[in-house]
N, CA, C and O atoms as a CHARMM CRD file, in Angstrom:
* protein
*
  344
    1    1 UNK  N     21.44600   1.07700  -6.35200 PROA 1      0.00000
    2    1 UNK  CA    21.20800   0.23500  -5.19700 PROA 1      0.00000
    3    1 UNK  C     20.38500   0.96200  -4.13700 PROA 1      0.00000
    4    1 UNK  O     19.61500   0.24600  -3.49600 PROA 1      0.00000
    5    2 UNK  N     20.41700   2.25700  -3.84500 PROA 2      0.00000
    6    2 UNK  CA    19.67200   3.05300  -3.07700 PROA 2      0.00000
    7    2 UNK  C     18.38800   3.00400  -3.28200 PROA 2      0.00000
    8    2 UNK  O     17.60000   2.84800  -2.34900 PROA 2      0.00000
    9    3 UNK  N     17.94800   3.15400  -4.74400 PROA 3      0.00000
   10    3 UNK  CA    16.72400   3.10500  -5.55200 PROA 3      0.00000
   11    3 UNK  C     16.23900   1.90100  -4.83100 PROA 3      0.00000
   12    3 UNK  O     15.16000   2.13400  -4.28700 PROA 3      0.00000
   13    4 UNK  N     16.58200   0.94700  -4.68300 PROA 4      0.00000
   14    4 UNK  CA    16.25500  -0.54200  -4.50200 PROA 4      0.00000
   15    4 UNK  C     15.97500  -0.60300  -3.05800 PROA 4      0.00000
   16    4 UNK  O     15.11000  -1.42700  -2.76300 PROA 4      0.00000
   17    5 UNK  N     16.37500  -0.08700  -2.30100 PROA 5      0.00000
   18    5 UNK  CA    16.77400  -0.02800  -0.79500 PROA 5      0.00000
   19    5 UNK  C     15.28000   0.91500  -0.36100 PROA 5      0.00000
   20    5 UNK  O     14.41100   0.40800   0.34800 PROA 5      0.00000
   21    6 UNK  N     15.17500   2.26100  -0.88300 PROA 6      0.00000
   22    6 UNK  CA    13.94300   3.07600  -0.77700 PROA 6      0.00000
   23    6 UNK  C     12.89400   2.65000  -1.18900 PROA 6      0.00000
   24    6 UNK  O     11.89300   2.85600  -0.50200 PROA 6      0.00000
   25    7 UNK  N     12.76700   1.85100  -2.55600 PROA 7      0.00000
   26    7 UNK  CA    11.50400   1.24100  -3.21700 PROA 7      0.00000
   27    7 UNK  C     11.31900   0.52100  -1.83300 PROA 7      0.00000
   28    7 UNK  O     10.31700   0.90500  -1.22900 PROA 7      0.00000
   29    8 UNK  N     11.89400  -0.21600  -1.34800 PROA 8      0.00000
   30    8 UNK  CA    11.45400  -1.34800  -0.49200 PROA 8      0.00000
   31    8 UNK  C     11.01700  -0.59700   0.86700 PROA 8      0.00000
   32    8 UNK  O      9.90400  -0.93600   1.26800 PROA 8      0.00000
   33    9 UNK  N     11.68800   0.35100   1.63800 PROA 9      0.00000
   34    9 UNK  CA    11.72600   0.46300   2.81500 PROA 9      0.00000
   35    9 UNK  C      9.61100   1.54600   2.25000 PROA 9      0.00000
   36    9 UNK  O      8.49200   1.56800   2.76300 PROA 9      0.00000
   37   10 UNK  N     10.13600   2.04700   1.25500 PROA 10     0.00000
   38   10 UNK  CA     8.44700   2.50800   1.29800 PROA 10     0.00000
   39   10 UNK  C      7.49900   1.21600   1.08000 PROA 10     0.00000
   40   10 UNK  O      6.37400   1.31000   1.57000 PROA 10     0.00000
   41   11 UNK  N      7.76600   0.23400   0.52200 PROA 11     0.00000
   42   11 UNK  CA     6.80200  -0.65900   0.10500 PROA 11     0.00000
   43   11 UNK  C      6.66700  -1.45700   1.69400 PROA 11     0.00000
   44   11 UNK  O      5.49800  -1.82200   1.81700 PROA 11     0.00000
   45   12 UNK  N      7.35800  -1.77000   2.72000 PROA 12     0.00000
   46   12 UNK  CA     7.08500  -1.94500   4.20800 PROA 12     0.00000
   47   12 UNK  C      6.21500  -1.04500   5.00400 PROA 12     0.00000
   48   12 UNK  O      5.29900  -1.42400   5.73300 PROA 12     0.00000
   49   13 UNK  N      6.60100   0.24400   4.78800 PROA 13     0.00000
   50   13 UNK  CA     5.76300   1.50300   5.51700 PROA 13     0.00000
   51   13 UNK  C      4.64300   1.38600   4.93100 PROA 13     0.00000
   52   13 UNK  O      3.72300   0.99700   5.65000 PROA 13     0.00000
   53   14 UNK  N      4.36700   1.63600   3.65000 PROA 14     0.00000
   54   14 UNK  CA     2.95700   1.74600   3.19100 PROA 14     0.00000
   55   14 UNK  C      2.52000   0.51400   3.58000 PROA 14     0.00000
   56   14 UNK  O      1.61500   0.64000   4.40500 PROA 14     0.00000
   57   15 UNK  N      2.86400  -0.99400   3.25700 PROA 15     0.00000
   58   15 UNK  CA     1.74100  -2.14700   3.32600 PROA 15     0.00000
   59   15 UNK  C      1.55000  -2.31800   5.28800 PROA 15     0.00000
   60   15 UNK  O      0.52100  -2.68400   5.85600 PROA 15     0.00000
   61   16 UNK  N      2.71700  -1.97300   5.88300 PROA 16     0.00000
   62   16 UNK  CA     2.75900  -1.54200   7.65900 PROA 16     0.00000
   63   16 UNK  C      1.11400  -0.97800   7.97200 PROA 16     0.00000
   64   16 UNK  O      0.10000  -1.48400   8.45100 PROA 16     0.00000
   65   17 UNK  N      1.53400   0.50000   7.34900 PROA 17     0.00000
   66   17 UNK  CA     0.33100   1.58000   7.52800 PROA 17     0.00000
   67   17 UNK  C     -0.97400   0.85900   6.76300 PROA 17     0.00000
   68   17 UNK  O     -1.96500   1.56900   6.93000 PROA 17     0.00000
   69   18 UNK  N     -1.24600  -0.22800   6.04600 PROA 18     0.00000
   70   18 UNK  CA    -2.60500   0.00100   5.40100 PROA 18     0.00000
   71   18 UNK  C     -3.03800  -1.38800   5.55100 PROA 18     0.00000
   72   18 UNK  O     -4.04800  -1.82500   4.99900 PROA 18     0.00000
   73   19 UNK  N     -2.19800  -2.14200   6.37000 PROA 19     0.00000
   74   19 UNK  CA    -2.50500  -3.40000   6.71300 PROA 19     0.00000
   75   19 UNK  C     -3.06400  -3.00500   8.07100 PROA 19     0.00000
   76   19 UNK  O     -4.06500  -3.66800   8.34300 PROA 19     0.00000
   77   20 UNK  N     -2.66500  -1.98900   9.14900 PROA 20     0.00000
   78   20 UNK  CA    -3.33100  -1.74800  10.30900 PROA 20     0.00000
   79   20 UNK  C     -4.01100  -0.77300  10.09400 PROA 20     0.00000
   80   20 UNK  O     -4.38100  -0.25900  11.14900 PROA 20     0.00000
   81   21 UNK  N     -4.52300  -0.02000   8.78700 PROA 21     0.00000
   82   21 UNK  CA    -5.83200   0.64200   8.23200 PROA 21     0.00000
   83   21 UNK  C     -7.11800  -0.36000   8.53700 PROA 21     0.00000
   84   21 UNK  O     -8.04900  -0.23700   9.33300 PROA 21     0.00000
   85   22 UNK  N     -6.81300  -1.34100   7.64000 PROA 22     0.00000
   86   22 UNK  CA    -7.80600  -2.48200   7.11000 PROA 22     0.00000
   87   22 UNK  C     -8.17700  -3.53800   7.94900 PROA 22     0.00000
   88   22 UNK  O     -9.30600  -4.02700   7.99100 PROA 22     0.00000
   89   23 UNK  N     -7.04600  -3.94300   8.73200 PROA 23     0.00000
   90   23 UNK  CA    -7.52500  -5.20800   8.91600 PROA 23     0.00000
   91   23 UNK  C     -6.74300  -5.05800  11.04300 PROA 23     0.00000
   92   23 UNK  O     -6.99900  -5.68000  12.07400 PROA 23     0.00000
   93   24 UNK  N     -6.04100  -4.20300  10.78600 PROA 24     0.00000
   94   24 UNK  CA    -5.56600  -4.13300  12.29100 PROA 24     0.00000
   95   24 UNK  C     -4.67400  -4.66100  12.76800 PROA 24     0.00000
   96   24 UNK  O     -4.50500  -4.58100  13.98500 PROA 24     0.00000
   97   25 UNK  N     -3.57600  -5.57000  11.73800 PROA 25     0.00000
   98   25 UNK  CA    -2.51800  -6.61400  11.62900 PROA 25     0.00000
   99   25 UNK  C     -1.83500  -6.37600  10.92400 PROA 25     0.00000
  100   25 UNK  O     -2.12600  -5.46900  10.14500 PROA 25     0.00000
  101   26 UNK  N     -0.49700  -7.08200  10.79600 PROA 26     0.00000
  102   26 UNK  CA     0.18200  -6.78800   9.55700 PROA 26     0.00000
  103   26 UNK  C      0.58700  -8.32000   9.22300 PROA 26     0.00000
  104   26 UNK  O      0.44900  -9.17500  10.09800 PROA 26     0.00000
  105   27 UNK  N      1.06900  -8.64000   7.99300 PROA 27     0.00000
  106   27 UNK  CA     1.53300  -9.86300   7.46500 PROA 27     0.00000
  107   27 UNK  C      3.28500  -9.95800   7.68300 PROA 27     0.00000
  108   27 UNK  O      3.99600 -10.34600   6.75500 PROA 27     0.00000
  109   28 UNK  N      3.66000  -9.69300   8.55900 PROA 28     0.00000
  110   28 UNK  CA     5.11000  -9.82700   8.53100 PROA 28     0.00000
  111   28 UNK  C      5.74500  -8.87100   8.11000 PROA 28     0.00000
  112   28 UNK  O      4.91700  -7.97000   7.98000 PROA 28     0.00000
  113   29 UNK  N      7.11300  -8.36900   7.69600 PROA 29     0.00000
  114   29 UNK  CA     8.19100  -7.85600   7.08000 PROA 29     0.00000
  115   29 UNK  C      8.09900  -7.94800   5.21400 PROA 29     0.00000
  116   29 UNK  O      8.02900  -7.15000   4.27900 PROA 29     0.00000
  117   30 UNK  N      8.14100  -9.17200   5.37800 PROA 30     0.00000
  118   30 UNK  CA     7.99400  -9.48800   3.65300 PROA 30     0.00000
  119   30 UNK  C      6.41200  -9.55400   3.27100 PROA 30     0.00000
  120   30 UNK  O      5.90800  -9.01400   2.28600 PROA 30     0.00000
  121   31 UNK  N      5.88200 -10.15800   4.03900 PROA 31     0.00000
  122   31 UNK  CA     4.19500  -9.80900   3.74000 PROA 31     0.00000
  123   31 UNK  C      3.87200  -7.94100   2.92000 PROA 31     0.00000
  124   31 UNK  O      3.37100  -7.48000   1.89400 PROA 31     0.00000
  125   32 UNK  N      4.59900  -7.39300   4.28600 PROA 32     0.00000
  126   32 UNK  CA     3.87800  -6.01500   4.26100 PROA 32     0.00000
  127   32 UNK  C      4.50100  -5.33300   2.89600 PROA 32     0.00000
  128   32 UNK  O      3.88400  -4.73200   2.01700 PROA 32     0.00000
  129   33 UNK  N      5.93100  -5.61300   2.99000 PROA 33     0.00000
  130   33 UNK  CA     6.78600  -4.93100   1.54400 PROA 33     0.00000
  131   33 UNK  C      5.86100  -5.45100   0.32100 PROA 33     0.00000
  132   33 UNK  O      5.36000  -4.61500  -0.43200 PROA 33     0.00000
  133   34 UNK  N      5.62400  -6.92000   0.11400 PROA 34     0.00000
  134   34 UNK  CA     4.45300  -7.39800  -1.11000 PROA 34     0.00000
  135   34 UNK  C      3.38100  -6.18700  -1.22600 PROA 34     0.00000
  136   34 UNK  O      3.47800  -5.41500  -2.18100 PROA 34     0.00000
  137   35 UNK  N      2.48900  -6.03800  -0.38100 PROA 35     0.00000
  138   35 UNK  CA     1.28000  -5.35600  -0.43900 PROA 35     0.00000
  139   35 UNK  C      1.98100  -4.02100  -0.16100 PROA 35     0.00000
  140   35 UNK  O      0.93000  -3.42500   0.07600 PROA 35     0.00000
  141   36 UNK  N      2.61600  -3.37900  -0.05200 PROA 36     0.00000
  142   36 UNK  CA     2.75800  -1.71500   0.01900 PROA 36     0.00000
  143   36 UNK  C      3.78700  -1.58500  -1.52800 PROA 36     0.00000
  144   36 UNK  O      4.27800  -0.48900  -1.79800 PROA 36     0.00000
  145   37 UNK  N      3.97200  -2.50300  -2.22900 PROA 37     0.00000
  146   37 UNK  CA     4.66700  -2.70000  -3.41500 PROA 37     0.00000
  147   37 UNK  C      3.68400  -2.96200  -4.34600 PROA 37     0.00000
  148   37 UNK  O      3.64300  -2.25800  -5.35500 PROA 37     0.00000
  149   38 UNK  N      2.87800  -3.85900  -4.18600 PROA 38     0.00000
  150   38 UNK  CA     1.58300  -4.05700  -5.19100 PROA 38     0.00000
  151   38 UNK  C      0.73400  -2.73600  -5.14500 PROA 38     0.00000
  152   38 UNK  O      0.18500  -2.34800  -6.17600 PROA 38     0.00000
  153   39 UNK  N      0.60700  -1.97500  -3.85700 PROA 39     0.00000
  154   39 UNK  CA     0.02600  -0.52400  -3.37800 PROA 39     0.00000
  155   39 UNK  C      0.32600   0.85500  -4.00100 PROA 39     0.00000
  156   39 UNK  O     -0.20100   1.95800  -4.13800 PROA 39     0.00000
  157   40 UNK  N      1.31800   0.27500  -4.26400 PROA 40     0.00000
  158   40 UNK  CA     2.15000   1.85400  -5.27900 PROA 40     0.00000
  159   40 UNK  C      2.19600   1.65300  -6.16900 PROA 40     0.00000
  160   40 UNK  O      2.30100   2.57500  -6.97800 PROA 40     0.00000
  161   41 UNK  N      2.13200  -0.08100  -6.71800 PROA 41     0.00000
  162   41 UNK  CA     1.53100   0.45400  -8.38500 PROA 41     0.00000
  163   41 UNK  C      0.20800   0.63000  -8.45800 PROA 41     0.00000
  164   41 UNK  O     -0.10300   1.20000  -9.50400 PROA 41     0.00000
  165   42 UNK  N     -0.77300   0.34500  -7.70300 PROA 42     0.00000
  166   42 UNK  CA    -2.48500   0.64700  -8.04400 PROA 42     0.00000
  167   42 UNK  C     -2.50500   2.14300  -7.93700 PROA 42     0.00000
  168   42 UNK  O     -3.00600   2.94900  -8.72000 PROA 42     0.00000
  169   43 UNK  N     -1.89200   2.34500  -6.87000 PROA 43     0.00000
  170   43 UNK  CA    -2.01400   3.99500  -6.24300 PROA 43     0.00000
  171   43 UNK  C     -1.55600   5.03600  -7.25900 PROA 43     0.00000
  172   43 UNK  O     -2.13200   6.10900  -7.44200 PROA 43     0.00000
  173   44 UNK  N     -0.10600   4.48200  -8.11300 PROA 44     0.00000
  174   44 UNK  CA     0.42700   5.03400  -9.09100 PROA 44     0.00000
  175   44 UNK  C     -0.78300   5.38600 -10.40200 PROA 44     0.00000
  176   44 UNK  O     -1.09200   6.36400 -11.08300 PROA 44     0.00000
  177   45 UNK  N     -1.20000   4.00500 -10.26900 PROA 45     0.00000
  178   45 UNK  CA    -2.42500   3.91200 -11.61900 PROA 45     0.00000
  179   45 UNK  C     -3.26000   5.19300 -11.19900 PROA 45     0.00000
  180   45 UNK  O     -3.22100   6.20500 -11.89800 PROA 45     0.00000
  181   46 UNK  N     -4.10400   5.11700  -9.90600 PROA 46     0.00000
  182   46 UNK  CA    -4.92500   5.60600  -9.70200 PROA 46     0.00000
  183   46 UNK  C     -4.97500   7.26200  -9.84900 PROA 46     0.00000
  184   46 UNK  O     -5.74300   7.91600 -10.55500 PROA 46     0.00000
  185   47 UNK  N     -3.58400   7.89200  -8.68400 PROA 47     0.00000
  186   47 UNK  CA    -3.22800   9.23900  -9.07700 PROA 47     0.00000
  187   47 UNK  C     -2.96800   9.59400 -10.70300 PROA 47     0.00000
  188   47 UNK  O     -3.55200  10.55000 -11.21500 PROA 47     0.00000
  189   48 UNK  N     -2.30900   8.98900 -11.24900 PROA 48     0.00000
  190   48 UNK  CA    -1.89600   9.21200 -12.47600 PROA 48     0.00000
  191   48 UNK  C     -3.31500   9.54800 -13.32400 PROA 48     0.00000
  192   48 UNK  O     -3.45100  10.67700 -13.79500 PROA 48     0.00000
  193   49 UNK  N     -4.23800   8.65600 -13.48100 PROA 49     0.00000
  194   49 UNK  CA    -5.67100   8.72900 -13.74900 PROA 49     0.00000
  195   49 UNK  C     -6.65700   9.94000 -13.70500 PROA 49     0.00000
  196   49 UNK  O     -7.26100  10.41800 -14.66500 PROA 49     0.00000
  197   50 UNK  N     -6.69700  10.31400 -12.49100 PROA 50     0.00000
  198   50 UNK  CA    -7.44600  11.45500 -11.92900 PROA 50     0.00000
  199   50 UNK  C     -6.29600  13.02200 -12.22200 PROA 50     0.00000
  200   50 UNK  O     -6.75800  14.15400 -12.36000 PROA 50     0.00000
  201   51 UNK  N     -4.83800  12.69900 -12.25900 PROA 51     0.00000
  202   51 UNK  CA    -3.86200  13.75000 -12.41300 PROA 51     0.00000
  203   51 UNK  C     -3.21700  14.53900 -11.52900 PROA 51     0.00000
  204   51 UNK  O     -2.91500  15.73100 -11.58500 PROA 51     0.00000
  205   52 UNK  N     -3.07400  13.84200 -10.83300 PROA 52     0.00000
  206   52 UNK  CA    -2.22000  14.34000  -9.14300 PROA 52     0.00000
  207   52 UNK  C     -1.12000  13.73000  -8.79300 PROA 52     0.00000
  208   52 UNK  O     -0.89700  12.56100  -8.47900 PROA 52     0.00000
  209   53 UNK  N     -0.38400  14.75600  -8.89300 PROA 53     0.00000
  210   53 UNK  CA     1.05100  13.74100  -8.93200 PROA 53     0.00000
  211   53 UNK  C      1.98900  14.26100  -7.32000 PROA 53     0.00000
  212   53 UNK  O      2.06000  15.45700  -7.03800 PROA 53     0.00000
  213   54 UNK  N      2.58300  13.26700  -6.48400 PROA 54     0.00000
  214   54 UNK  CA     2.94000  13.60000  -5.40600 PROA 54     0.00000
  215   54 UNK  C      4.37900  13.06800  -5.39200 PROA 54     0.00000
  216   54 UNK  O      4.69000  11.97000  -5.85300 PROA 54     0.00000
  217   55 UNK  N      5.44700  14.15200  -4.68500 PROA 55     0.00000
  218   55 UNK  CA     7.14100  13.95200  -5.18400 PROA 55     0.00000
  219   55 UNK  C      6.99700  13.41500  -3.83600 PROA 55     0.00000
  220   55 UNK  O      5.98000  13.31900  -3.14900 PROA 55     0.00000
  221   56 UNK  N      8.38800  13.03100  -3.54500 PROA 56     0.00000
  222   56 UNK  CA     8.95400  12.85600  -2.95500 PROA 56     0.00000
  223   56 UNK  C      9.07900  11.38500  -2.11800 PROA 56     0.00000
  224   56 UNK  O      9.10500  10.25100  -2.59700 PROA 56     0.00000
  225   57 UNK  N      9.13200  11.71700  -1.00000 PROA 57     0.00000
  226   57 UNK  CA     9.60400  10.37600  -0.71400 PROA 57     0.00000
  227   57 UNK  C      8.41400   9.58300   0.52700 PROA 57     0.00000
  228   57 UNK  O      8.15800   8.40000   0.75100 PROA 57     0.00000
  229   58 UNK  N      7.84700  10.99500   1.19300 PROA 58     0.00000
  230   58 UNK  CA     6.40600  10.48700   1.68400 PROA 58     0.00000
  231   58 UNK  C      5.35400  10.83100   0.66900 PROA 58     0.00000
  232   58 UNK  O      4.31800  10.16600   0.65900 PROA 58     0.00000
  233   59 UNK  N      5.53100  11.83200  -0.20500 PROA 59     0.00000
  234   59 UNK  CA     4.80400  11.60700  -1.27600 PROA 59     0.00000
  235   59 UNK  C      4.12200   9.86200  -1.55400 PROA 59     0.00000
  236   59 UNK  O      3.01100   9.33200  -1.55000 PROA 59     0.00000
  237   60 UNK  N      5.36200   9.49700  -1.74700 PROA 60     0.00000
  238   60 UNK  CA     5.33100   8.11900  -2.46100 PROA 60     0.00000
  239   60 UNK  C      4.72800   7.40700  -1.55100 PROA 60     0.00000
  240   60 UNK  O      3.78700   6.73200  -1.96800 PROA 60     0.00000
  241   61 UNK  N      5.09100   7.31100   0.09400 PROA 61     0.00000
  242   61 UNK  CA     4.69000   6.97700   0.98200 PROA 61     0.00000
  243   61 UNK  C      2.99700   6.89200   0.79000 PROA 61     0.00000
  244   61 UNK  O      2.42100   5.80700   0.85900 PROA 61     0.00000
  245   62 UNK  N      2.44900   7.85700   0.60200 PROA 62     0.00000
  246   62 UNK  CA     0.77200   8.36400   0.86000 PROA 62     0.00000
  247   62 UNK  C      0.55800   7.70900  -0.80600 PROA 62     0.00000
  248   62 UNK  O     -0.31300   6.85300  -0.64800 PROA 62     0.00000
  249   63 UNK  N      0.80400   7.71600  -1.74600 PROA 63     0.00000
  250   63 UNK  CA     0.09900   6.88900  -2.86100 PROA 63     0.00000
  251   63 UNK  C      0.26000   5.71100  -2.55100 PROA 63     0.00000
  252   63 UNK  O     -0.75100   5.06800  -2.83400 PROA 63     0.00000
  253   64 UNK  N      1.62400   4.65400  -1.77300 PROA 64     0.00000
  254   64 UNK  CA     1.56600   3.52600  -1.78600 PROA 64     0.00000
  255   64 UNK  C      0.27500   3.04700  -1.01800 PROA 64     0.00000
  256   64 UNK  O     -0.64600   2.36500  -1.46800 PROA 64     0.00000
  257   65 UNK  N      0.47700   3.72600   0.64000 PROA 65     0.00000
  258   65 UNK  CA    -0.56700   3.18800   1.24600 PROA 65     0.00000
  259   65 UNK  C     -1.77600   3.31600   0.50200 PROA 65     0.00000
  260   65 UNK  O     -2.29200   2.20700   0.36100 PROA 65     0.00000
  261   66 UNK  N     -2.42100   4.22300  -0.02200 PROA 66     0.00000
  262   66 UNK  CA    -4.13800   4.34800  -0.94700 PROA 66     0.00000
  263   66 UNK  C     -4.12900   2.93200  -1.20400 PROA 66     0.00000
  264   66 UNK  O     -4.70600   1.96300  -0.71000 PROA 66     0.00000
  265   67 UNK  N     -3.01700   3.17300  -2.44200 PROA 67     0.00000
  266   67 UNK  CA    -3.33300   1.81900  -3.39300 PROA 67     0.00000
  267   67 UNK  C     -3.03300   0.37300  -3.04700 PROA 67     0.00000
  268   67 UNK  O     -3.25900  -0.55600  -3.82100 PROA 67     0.00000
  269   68 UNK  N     -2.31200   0.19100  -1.37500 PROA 68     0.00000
  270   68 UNK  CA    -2.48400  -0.54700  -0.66900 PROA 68     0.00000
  271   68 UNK  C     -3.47800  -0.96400   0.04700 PROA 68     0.00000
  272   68 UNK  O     -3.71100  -2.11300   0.42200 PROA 68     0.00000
  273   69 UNK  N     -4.14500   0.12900   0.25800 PROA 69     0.00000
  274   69 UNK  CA    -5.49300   0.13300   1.14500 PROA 69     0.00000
  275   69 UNK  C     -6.58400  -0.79200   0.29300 PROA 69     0.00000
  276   69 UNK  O     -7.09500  -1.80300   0.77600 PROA 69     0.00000
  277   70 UNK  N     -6.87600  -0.28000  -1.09500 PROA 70     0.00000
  278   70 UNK  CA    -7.62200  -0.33900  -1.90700 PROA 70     0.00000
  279   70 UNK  C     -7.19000  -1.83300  -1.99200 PROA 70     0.00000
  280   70 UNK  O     -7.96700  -2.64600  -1.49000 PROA 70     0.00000
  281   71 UNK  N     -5.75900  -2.40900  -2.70900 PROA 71     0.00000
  282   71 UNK  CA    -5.08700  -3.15100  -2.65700 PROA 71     0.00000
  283   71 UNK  C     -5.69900  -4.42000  -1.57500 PROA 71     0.00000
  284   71 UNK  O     -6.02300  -5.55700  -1.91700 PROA 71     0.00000
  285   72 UNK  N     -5.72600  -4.03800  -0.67500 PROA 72     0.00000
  286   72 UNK  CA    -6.16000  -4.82500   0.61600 PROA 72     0.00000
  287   72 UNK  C     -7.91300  -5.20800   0.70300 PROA 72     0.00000
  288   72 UNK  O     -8.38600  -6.31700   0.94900 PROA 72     0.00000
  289   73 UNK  N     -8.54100  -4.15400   0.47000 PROA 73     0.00000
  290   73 UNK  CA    -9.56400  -4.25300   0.49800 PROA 73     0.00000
  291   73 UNK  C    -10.40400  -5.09500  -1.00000 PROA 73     0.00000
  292   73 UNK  O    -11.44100  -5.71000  -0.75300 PROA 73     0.00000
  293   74 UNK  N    -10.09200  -5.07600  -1.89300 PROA 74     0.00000
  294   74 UNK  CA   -10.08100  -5.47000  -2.95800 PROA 74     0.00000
  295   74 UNK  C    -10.09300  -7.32500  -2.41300 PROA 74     0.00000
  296   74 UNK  O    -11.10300  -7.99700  -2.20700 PROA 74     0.00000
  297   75 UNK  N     -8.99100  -7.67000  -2.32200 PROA 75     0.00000
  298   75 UNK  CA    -8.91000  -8.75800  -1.97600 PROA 75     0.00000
  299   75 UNK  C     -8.98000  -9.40600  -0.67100 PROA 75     0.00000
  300   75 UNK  O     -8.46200 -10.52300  -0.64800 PROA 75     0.00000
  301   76 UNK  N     -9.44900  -9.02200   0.33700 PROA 76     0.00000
  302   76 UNK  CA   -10.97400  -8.92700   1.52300 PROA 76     0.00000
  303   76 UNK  C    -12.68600  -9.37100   0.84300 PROA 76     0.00000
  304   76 UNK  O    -13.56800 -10.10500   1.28800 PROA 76     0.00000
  305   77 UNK  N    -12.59700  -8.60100  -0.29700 PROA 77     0.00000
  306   77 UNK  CA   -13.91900  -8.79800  -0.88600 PROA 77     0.00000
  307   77 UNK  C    -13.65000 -10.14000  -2.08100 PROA 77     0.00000
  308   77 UNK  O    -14.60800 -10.63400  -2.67600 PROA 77     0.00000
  309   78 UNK  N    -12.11700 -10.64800  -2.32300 PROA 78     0.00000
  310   78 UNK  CA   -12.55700 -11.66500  -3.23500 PROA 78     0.00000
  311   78 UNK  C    -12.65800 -13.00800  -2.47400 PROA 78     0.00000
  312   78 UNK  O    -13.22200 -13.96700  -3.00000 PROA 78     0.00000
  313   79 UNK  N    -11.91800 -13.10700  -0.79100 PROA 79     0.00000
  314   79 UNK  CA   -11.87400 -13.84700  -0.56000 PROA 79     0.00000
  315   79 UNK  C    -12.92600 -14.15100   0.44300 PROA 79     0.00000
  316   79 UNK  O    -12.86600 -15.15400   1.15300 PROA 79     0.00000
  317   80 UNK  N    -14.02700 -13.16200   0.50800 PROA 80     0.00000
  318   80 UNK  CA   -14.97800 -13.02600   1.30500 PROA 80     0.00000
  319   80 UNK  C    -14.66100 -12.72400   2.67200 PROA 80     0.00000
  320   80 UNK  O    -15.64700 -12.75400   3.40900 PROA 80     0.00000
  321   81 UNK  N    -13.14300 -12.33000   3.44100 PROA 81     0.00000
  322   81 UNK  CA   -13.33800 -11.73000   4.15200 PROA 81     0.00000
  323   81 UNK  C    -14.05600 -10.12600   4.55900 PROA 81     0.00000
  324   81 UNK  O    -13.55300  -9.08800   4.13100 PROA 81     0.00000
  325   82 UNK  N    -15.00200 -10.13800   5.23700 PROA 82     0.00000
  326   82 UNK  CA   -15.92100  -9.10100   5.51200 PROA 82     0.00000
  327   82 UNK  C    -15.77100  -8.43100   6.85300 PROA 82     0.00000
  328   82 UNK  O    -16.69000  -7.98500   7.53900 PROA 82     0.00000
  329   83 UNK  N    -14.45400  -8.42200   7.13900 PROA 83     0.00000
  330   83 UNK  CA   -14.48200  -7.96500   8.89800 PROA 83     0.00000
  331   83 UNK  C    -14.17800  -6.09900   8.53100 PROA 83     0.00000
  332   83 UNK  O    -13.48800  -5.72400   7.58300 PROA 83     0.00000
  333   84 UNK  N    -14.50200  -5.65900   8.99200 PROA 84     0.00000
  334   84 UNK  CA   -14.56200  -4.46300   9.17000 PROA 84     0.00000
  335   84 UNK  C    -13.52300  -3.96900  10.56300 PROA 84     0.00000
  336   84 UNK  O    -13.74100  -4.35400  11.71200 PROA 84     0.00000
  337   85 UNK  N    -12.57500  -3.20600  10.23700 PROA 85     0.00000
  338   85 UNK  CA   -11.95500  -2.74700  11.86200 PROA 85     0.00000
  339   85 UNK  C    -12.06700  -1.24200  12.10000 PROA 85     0.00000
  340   85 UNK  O    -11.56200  -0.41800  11.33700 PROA 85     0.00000
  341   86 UNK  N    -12.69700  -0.95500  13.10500 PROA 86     0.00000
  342   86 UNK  CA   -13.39200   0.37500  13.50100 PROA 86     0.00000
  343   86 UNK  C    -12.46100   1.17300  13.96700 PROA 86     0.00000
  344   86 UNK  O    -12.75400   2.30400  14.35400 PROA 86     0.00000
């Protein structure tokens, strides 16, 4: 149950942190857990790929957001949003 409790509270922080990367907003509570959850598996893909593997628990933190970021941006470009936040 802890497992379940941490998956989530990182999948909020990361989609938190990479929703006000990208776009300068966040989608809610449950918004942000979706995208910092969809974020750590791209991010997972991605480190795993290249061969860098990061423990722990901000470990996990810093791959979710990437692959949130990416995550985010990815689908910015399918839906033709093009805003850029400086």
């Amino acid at each position: 149950m802890i497992q379940v409790f941490l998956f989530l509270m990182i999948g909020l922080i990361a989609g938190w942190l990479a929703t006000n990367f990208v776009e300068g907003r966040g989608y809610g509570g449950i918004g942000d857990v979706v995208i910092g959850t969809v974020g750590a598996f791209i991010g997972k893909f991605i480190f795993d790929l290249v061969g860098l593997t990061f423990r722990g628990f901000w470990g996990n933190v810093f791959v979710s957001v990437v692959g949130a970021v990416l995550f985010l941006h990815i689908v910015n470009f399918l839906t033709g949003d093009r805003t850029v936040s400086s």
